[in-house]
VOPAGU-2260 file (C-alpha; in pm, 1 decimal, decimal comma):
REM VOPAGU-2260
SITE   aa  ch    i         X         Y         Z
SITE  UNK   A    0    6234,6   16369,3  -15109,9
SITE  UNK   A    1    6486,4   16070,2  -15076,9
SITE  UNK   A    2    6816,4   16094,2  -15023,6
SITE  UNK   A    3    6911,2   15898,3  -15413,8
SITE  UNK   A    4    7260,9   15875,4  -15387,9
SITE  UNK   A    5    7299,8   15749,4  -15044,8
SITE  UNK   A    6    6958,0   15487,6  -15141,6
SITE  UNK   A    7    7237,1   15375,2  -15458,0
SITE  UNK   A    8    7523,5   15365,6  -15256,9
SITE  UNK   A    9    7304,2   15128,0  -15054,4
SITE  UNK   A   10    7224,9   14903,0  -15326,7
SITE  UNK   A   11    7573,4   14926,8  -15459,9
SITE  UNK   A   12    7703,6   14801,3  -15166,1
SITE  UNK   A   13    7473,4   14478,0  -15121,4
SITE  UNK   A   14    7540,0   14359,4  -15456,2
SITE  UNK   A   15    7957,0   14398,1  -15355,6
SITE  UNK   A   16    7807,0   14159,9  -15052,5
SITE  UNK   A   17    7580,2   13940,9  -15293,4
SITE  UNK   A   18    7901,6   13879,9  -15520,9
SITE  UNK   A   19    8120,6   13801,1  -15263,2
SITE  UNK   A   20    7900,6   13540,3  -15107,5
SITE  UNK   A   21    7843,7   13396,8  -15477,8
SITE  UNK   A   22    8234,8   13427,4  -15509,2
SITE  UNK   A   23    8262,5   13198,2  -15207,9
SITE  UNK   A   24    8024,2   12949,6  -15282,1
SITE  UNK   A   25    8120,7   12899,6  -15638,3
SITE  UNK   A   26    8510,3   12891,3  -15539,4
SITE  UNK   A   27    8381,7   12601,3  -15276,2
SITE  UNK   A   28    8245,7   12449,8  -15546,1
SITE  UNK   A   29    8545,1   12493,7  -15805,8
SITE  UNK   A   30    8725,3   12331,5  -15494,4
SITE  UNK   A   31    8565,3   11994,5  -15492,4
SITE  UNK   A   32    8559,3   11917,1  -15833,1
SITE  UNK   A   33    8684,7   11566,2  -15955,6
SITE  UNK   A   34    8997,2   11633,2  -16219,7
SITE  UNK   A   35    8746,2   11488,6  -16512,8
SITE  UNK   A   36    8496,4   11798,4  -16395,1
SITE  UNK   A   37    8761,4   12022,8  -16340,1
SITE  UNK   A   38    8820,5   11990,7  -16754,7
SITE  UNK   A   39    8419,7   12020,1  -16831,6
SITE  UNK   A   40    8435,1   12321,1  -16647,5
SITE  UNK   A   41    8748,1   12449,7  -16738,5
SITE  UNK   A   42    8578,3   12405,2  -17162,6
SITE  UNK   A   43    8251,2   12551,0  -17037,7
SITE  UNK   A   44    8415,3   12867,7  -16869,5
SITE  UNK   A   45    8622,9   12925,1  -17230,6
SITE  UNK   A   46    8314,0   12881,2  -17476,6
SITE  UNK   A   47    8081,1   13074,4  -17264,1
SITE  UNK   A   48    8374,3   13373,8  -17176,6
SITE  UNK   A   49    8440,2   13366,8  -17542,7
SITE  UNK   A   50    8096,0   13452,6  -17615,0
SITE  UNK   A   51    8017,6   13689,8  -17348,3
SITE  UNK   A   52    8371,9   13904,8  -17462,2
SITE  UNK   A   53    8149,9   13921,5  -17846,7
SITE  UNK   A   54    7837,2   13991,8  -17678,8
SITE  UNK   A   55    8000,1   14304,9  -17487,4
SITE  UNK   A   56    8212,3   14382,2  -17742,7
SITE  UNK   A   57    7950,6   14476,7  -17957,3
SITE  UNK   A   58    7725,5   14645,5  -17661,2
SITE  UNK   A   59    7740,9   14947,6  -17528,9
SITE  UNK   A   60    7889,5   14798,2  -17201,2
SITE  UNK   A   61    8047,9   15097,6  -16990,0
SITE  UNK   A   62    8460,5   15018,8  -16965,9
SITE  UNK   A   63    8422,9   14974,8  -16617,1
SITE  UNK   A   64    8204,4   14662,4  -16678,1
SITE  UNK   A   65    8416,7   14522,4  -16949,2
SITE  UNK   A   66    8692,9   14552,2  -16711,4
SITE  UNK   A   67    8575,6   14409,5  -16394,8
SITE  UNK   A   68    8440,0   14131,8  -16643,7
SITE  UNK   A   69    8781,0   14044,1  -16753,4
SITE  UNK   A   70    8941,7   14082,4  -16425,2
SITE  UNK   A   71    8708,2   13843,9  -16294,0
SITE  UNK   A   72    8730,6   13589,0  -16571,1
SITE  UNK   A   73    9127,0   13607,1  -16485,3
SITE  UNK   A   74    9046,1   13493,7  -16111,7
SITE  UNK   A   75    8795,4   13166,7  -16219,0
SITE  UNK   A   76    9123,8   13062,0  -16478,8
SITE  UNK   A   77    9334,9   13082,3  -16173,9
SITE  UNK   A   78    9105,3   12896,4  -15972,4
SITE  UNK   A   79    8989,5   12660,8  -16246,8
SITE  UNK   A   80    9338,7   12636,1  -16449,2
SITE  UNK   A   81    9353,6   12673,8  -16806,3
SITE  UNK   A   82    9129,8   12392,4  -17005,8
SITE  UNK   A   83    9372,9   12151,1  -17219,1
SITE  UNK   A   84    9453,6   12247,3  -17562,6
């Protein structure tokens, strides 16, 4: 018999490893974007967090999903800035 909560613990700590690497690279990228990308970007992040807050809003999403959602949609607008009105 396998030990199943240290095998999940496992796997629960190399996704924390897989999403900070993709945090890095995707901040790098955020980085070097020209000012006229920055505002594609900045529109892209707003339609598609706008329609990922409907989609879990009306899923069965644990809390703890729907907050580490938000919290991490607050650290790409502080990286990316807010797109113009």
């Amino acid at each position: 018999m396998t030990n199943e909560p240290a095998r999940l613990a496992q796997q629960i700590d190399e996704l924390q490893g897989s999403m900070l690497a993709m945090e890095c690279f995707v901040n790098s990228l955020a980085g070097a974007l020209s000012p006229d990308a920055r505002q594609v970007v900045q529109a892209l992040h707003a339609t598609e967090t706008a329609a990922f807050r409907s989609a879990l809003r009306n899923s069965t999403a644990p809390q703890a999903t729907v907050d580490a959602f938000e919290r991490d949609v607050g650290r790409a607008v502080t990286i990316l800035g807010q797109p113009a009105e």
